[in-house]
LUMLUMDREN-2810 file (N, C-alpha, C; in Angstrom, 1 decimal):
<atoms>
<atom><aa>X</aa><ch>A</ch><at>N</at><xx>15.1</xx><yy>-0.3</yy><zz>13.9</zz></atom>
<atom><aa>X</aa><ch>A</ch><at>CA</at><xx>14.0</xx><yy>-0.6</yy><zz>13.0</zz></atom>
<atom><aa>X</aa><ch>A</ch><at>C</at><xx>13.5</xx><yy>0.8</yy><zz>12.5</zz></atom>
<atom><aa>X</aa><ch>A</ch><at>N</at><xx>13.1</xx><yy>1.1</yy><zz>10.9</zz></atom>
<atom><aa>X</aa><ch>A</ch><at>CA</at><xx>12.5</xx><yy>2.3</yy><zz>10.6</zz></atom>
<atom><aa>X</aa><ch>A</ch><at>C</at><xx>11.3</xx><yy>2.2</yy><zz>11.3</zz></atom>
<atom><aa>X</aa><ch>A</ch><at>N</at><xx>10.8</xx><yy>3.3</yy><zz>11.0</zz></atom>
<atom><aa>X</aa><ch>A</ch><at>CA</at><xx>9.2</xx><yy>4.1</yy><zz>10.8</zz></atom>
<atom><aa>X</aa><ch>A</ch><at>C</at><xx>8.6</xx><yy>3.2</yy><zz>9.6</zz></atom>
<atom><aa>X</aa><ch>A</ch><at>N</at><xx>7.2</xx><yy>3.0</yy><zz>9.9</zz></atom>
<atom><aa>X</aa><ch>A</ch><at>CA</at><xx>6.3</xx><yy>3.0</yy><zz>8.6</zz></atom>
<atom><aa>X</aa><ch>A</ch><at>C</at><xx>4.7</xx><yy>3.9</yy><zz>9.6</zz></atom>
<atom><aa>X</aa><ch>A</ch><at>N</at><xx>4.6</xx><yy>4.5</yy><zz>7.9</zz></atom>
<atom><aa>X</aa><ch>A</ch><at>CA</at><xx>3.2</xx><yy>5.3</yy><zz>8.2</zz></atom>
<atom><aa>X</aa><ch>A</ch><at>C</at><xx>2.3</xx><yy>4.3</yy><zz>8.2</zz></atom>
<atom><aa>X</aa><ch>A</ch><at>N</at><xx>2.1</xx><yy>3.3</yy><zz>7.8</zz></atom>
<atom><aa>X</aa><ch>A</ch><at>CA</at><xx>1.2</xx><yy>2.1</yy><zz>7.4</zz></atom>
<atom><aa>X</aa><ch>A</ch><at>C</at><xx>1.5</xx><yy>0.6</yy><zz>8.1</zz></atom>
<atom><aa>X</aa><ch>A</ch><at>N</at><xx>0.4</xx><yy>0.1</yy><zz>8.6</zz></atom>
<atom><aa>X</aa><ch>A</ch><at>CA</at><xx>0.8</xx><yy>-1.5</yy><zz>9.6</zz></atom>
<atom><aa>X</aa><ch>A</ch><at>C</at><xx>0.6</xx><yy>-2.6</yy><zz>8.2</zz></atom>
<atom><aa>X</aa><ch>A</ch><at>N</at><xx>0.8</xx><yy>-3.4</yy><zz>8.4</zz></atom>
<atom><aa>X</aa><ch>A</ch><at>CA</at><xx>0.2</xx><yy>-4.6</yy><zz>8.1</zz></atom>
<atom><aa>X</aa><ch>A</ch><at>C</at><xx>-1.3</xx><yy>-4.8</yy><zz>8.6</zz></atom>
<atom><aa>X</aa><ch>A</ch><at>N</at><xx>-1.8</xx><yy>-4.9</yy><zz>7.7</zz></atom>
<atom><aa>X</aa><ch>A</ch><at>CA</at><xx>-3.5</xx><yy>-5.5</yy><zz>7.4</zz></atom>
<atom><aa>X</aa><ch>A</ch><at>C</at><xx>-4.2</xx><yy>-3.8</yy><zz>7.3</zz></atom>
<atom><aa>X</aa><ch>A</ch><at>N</at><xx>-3.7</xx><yy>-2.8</yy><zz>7.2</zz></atom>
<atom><aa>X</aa><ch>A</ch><at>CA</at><xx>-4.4</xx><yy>-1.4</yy><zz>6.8</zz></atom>
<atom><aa>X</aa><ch>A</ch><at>C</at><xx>-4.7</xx><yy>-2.0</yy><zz>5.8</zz></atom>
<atom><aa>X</aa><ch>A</ch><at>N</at><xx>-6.1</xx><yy>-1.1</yy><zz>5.2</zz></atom>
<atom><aa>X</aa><ch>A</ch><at>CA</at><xx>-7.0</xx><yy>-1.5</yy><zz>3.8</zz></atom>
<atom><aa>X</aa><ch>A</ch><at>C</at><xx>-6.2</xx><yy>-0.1</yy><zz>3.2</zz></atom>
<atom><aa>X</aa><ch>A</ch><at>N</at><xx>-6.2</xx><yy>0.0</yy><zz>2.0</zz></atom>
<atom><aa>X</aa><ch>A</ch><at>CA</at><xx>-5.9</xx><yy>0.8</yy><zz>1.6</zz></atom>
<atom><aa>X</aa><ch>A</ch><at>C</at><xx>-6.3</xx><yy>1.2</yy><zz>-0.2</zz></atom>
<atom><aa>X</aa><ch>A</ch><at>N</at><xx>-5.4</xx><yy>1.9</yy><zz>-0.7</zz></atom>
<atom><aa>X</aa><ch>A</ch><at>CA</at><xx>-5.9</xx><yy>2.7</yy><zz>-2.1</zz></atom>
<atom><aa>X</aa><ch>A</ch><at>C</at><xx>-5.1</xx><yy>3.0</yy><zz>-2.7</zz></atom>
<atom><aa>X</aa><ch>A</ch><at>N</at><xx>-4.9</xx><yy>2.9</yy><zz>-3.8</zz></atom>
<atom><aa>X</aa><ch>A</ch><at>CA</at><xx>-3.8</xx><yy>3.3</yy><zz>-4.8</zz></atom>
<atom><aa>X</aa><ch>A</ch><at>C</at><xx>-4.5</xx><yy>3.6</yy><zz>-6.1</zz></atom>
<atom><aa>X</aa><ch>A</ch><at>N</at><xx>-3.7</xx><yy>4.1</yy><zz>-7.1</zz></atom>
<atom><aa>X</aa><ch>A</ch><at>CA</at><xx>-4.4</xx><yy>4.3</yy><zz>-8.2</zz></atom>
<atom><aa>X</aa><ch>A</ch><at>C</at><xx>-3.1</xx><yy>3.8</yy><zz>-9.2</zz></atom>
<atom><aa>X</aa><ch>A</ch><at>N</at><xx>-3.2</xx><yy>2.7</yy><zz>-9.5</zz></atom>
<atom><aa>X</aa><ch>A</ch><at>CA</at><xx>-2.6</xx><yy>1.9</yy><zz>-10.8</zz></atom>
<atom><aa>X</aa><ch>A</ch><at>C</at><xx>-3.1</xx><yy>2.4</yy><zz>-12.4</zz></atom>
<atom><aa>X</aa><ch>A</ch><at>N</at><xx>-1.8</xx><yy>2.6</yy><zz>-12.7</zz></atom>
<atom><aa>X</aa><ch>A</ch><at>CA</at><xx>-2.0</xx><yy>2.8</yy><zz>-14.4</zz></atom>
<atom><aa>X</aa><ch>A</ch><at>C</at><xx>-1.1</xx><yy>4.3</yy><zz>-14.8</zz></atom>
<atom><aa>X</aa><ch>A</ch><at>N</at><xx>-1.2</xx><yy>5.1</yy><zz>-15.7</zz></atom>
<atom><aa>X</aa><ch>A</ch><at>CA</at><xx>-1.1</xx><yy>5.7</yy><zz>-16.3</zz></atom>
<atom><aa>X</aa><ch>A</ch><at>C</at><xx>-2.0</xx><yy>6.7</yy><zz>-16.5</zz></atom>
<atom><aa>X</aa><ch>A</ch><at>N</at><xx>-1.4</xx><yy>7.9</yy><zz>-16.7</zz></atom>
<atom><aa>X</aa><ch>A</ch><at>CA</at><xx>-3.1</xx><yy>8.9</yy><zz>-17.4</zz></atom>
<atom><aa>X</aa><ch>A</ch><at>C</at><xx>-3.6</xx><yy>8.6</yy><zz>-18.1</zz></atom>
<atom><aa>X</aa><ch>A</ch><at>N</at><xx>-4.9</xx><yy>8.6</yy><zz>-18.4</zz></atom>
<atom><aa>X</aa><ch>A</ch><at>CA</at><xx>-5.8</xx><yy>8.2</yy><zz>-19.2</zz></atom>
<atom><aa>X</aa><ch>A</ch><at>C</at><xx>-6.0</xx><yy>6.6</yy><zz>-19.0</zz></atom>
<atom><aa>X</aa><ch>A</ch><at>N</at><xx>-5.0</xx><yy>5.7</yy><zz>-18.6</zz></atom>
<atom><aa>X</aa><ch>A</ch><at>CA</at><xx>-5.2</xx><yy>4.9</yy><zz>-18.5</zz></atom>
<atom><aa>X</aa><ch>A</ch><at>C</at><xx>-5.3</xx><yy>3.8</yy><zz>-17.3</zz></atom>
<atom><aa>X</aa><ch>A</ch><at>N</at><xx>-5.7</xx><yy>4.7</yy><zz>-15.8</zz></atom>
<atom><aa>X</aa><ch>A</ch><at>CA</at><xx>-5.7</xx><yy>4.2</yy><zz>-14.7</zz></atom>
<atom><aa>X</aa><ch>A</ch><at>C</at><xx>-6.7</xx><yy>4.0</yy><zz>-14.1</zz></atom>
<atom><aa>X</aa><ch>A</ch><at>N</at><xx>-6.1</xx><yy>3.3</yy><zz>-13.0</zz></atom>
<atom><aa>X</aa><ch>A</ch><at>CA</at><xx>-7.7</xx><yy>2.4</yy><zz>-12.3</zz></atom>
<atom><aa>X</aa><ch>A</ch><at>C</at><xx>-6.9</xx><yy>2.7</yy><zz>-10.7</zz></atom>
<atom><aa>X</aa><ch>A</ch><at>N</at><xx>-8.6</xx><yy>2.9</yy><zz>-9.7</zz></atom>
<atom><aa>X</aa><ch>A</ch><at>CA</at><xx>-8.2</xx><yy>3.0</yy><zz>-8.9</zz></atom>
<atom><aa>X</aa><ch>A</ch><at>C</at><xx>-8.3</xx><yy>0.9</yy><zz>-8.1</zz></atom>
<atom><aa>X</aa><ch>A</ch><at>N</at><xx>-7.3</xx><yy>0.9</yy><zz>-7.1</zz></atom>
<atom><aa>X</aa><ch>A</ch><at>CA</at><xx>-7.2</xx><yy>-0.4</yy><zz>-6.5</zz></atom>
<atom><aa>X</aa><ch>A</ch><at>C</at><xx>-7.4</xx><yy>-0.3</yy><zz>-5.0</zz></atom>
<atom><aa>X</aa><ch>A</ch><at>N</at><xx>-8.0</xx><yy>-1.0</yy><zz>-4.9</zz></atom>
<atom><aa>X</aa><ch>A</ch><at>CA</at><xx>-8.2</xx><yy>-1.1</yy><zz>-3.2</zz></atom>
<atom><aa>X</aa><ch>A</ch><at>C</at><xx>-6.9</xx><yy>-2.5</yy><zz>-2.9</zz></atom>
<atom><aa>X</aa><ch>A</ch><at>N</at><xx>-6.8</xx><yy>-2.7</yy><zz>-1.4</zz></atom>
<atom><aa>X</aa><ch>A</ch><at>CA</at><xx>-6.3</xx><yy>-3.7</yy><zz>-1.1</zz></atom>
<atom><aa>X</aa><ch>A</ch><at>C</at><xx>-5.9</xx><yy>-3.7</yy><zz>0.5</zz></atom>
<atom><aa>X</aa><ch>A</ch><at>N</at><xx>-4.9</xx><yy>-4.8</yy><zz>0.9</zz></atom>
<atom><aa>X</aa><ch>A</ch><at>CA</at><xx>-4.5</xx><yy>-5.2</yy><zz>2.0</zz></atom>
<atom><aa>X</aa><ch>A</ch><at>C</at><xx>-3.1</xx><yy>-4.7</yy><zz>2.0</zz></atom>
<atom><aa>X</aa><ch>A</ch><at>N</at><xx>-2.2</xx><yy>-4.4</yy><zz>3.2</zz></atom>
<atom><aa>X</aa><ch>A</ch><at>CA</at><xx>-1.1</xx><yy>-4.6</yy><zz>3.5</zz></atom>
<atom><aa>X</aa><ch>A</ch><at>C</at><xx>-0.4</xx><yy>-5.6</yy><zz>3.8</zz></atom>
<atom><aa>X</aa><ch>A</ch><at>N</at><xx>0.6</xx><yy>-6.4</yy><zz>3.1</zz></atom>
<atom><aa>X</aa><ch>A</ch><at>CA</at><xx>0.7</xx><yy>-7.5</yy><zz>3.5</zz></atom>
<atom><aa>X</aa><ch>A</ch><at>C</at><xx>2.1</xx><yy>-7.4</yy><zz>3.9</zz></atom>
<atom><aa>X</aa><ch>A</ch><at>N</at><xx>3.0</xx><yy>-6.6</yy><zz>3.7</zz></atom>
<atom><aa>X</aa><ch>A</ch><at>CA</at><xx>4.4</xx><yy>-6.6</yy><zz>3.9</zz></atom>
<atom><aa>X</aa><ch>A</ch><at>C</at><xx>4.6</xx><yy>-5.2</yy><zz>3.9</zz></atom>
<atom><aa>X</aa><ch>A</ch><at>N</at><xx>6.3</xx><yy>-4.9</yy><zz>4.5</zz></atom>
<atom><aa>X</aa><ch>A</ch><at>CA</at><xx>6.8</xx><yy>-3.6</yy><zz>4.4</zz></atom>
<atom><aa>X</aa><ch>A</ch><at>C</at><xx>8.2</xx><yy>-3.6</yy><zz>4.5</zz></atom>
<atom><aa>X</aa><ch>A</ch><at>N</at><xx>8.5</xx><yy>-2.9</yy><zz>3.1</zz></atom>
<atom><aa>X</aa><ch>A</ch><at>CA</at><xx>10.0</xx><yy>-2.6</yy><zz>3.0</zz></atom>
<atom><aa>X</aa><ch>A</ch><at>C</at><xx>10.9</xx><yy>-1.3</yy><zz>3.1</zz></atom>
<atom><aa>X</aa><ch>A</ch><at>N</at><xx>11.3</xx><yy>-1.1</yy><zz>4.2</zz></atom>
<atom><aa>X</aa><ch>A</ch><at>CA</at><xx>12.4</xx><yy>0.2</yy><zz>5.0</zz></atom>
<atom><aa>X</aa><ch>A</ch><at>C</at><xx>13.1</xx><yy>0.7</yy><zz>3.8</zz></atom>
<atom><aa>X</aa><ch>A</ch><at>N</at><xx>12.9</xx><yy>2.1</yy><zz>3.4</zz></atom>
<atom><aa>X</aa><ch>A</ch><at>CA</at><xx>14.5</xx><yy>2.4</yy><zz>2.3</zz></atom>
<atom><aa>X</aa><ch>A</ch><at>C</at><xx>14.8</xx><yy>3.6</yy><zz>3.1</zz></atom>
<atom><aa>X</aa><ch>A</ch><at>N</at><xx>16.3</xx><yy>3.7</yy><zz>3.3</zz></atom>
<atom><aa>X</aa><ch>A</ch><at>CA</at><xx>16.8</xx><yy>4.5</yy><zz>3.6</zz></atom>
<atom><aa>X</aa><ch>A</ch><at>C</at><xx>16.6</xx><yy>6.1</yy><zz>2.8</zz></atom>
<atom><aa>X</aa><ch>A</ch><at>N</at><xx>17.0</xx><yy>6.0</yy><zz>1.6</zz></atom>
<atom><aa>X</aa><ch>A</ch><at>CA</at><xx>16.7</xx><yy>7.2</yy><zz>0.7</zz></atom>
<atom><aa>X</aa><ch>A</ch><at>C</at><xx>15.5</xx><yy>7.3</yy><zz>-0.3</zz></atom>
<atom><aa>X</aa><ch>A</ch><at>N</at><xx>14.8</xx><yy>6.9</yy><zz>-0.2</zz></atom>
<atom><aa>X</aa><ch>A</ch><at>CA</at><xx>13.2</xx><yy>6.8</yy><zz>-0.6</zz></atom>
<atom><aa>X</aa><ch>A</ch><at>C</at><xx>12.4</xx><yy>6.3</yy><zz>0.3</zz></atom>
<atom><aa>X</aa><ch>A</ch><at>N</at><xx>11.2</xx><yy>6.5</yy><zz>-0.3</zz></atom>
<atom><aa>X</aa><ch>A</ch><at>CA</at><xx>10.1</xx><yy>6.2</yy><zz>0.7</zz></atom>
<atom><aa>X</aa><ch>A</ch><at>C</at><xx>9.7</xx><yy>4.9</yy><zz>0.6</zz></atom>
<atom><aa>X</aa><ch>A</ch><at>N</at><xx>8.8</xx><yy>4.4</yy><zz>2.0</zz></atom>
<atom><aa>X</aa><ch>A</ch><at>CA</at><xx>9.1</xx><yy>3.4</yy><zz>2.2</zz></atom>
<atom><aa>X</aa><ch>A</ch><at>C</at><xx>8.2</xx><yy>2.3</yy><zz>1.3</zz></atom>
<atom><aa>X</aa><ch>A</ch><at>N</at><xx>8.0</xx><yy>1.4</yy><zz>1.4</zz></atom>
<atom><aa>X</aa><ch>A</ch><at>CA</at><xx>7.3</xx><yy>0.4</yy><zz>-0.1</zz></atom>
<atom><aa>X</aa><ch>A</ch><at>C</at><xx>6.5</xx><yy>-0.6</yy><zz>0.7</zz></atom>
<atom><aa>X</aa><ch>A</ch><at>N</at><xx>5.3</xx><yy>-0.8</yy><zz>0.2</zz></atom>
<atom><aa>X</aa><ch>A</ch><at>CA</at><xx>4.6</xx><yy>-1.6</yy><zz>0.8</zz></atom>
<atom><aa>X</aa><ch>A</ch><at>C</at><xx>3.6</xx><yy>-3.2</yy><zz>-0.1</zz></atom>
<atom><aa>X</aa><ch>A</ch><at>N</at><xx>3.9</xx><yy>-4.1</yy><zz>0.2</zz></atom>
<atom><aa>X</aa><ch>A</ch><at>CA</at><xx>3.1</xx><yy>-5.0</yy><zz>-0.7</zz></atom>
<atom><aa>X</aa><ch>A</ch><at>C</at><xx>2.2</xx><yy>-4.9</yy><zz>-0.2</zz></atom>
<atom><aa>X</aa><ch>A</ch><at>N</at><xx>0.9</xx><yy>-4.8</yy><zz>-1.3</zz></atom>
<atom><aa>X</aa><ch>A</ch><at>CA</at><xx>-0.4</xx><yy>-4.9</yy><zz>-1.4</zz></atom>
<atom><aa>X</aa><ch>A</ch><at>C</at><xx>-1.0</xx><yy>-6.0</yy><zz>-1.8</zz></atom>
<atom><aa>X</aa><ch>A</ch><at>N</at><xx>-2.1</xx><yy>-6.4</yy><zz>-1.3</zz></atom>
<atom><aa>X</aa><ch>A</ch><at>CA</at><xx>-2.5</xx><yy>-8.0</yy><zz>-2.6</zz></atom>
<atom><aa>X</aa><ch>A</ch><at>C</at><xx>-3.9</xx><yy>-7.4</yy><zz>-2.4</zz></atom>
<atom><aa>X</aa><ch>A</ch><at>N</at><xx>-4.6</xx><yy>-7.0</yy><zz>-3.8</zz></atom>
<atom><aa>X</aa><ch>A</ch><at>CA</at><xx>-5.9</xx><yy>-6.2</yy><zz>-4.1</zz></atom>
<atom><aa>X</aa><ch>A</ch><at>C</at><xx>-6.4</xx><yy>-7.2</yy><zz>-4.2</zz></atom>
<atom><aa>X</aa><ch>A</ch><at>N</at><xx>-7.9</xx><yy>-6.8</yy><zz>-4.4</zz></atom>
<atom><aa>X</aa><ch>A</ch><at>CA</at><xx>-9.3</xx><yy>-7.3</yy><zz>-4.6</zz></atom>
<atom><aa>X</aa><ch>A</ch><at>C</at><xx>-9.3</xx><yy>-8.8</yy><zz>-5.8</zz></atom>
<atom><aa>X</aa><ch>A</ch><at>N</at><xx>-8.4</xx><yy>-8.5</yy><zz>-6.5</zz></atom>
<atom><aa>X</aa><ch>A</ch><at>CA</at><xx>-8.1</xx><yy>-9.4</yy><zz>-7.7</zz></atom>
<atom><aa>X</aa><ch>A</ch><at>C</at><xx>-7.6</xx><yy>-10.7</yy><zz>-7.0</zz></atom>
<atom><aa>X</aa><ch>A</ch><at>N</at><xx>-7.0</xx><yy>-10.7</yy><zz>-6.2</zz></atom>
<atom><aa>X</aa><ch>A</ch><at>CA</at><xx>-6.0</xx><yy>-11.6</yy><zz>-5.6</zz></atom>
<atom><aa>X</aa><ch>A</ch><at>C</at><xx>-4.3</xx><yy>-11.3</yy><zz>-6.2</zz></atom>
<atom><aa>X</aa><ch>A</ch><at>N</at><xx>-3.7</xx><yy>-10.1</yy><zz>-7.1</zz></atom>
<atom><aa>X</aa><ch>A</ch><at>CA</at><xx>-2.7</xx><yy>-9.9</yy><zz>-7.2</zz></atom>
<atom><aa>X</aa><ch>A</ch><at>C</at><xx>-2.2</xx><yy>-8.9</yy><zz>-6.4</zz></atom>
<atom><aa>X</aa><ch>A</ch><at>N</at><xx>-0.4</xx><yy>-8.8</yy><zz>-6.4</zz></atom>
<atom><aa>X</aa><ch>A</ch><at>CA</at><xx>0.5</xx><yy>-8.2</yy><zz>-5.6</zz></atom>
<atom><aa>X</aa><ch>A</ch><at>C</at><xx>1.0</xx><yy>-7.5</yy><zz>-6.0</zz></atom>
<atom><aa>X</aa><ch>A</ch><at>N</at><xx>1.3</xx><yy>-5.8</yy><zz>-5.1</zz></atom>
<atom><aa>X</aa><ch>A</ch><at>CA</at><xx>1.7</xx><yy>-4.9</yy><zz>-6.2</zz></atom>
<atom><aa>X</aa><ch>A</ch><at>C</at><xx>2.8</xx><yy>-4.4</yy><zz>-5.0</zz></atom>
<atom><aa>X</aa><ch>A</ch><at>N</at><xx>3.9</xx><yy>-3.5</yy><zz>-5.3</zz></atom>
<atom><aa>X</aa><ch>A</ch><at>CA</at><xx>5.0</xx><yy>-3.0</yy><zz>-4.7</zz></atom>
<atom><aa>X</aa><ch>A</ch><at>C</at><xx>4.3</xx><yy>-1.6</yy><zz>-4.9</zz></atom>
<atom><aa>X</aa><ch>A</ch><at>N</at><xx>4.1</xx><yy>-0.5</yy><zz>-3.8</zz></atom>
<atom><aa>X</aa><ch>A</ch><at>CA</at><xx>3.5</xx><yy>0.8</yy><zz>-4.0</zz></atom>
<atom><aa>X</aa><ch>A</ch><at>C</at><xx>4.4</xx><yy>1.5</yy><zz>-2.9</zz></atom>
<atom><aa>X</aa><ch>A</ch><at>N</at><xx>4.5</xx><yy>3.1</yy><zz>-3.2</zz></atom>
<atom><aa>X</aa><ch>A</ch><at>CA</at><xx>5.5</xx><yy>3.8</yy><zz>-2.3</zz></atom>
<atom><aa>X</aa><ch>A</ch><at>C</at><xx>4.2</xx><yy>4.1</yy><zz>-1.3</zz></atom>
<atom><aa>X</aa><ch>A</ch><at>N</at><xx>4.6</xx><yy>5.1</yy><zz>-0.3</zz></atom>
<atom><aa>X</aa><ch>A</ch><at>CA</at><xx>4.0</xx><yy>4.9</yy><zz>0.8</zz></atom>
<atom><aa>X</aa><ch>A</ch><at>C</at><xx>3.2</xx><yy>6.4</yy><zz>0.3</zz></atom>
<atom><aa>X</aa><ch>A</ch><at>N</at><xx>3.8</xx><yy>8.0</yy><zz>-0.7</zz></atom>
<atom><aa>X</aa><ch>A</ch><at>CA</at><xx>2.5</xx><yy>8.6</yy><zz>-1.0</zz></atom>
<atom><aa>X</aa><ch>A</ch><at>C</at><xx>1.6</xx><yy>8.4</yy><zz>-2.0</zz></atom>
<atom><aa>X</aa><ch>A</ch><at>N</at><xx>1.7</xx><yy>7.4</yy><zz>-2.7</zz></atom>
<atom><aa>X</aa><ch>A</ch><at>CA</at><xx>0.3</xx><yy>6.5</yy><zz>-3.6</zz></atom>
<atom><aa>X</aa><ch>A</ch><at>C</at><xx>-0.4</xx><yy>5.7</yy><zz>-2.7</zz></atom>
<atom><aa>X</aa><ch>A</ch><at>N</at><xx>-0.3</xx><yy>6.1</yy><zz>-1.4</zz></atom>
<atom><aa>X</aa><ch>A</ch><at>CA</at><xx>-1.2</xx><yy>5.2</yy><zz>-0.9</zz></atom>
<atom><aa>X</aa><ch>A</ch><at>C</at><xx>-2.4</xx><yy>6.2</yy><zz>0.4</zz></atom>
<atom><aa>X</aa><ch>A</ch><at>N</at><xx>-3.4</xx><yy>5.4</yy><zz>0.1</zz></atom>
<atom><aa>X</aa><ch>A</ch><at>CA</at><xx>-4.6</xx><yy>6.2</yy><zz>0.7</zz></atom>
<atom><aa>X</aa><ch>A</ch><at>C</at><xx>-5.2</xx><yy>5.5</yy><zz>2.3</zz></atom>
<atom><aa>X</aa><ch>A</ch><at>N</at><xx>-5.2</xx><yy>5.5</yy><zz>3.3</zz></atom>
<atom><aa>X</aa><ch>A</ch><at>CA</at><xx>-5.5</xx><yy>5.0</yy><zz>4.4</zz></atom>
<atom><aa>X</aa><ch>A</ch><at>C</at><xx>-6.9</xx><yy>5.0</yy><zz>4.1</zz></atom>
<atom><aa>X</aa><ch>A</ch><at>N</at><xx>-7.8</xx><yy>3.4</yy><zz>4.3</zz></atom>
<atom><aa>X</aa><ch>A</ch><at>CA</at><xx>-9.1</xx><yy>3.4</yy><zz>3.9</zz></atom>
<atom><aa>X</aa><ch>A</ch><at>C</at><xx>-9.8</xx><yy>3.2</yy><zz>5.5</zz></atom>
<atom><aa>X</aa><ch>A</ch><at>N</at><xx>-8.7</xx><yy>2.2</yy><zz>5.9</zz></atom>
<atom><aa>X</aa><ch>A</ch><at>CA</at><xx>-9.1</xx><yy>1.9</yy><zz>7.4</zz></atom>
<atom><aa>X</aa><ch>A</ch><at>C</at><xx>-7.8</xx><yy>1.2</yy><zz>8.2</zz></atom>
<atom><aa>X</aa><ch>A</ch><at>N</at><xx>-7.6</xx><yy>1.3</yy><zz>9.2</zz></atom>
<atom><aa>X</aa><ch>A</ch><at>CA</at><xx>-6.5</xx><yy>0.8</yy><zz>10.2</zz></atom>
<atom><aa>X</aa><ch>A</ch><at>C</at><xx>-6.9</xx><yy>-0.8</yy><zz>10.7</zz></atom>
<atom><aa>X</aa><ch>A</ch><at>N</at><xx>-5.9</xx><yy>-1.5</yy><zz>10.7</zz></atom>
<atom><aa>X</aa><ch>A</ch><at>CA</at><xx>-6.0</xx><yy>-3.0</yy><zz>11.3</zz></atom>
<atom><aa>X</aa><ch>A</ch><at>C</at><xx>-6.3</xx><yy>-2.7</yy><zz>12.5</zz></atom>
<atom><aa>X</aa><ch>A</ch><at>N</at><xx>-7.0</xx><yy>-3.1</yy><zz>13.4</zz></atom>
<atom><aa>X</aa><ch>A</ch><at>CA</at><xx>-7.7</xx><yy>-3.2</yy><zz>14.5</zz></atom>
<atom><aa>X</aa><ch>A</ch><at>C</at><xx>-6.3</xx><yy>-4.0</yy><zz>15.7</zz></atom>
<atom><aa>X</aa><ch>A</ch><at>N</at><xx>-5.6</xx><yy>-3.9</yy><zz>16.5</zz></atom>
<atom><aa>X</aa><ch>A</ch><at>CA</at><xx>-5.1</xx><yy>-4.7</yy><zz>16.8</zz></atom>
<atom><aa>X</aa><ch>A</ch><at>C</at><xx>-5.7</xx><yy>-5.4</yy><zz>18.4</zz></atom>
<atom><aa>X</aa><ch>A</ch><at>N</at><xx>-5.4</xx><yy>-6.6</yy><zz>19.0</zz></atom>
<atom><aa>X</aa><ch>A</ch><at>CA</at><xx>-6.7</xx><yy>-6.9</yy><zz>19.9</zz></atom>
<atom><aa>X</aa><ch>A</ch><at>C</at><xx>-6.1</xx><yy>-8.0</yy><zz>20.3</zz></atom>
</atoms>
């Protein structure tokens, strides 16, 4: 099994869009996909209720899932 820098249920941060034309997104970890030659990919589902595919350095650690 790979490494991930990020668990499932971390809150996290990305910034979606383009220059000039981007927004920052908060969200959830909901999944994580291993690449051997790229970094690793994580589904998000933001504040909106949509799902986004983000690599692992567009993403910002807001807080860690608690595990218990």
């Amino acid at each position: 099994m790979g490494y991930f820098h990020y668990n499932i249920g971390d809150l996290v941060e990305f910034v979606e869009g383009r220059v000039g034309a981007s927004r920052k997104r908060t969200g959830i970890i909901i999944a994580q996909s291993f690449r051997f030659t790229t970094d690793n990919q994580y589904k998000i589902k933001t504040e909106d209720g949509k799902y986004h595919w983000v690599s692992r350095p567009r993403l910002t650690l807001l807080s860690e899932v608690v595990k218990g």
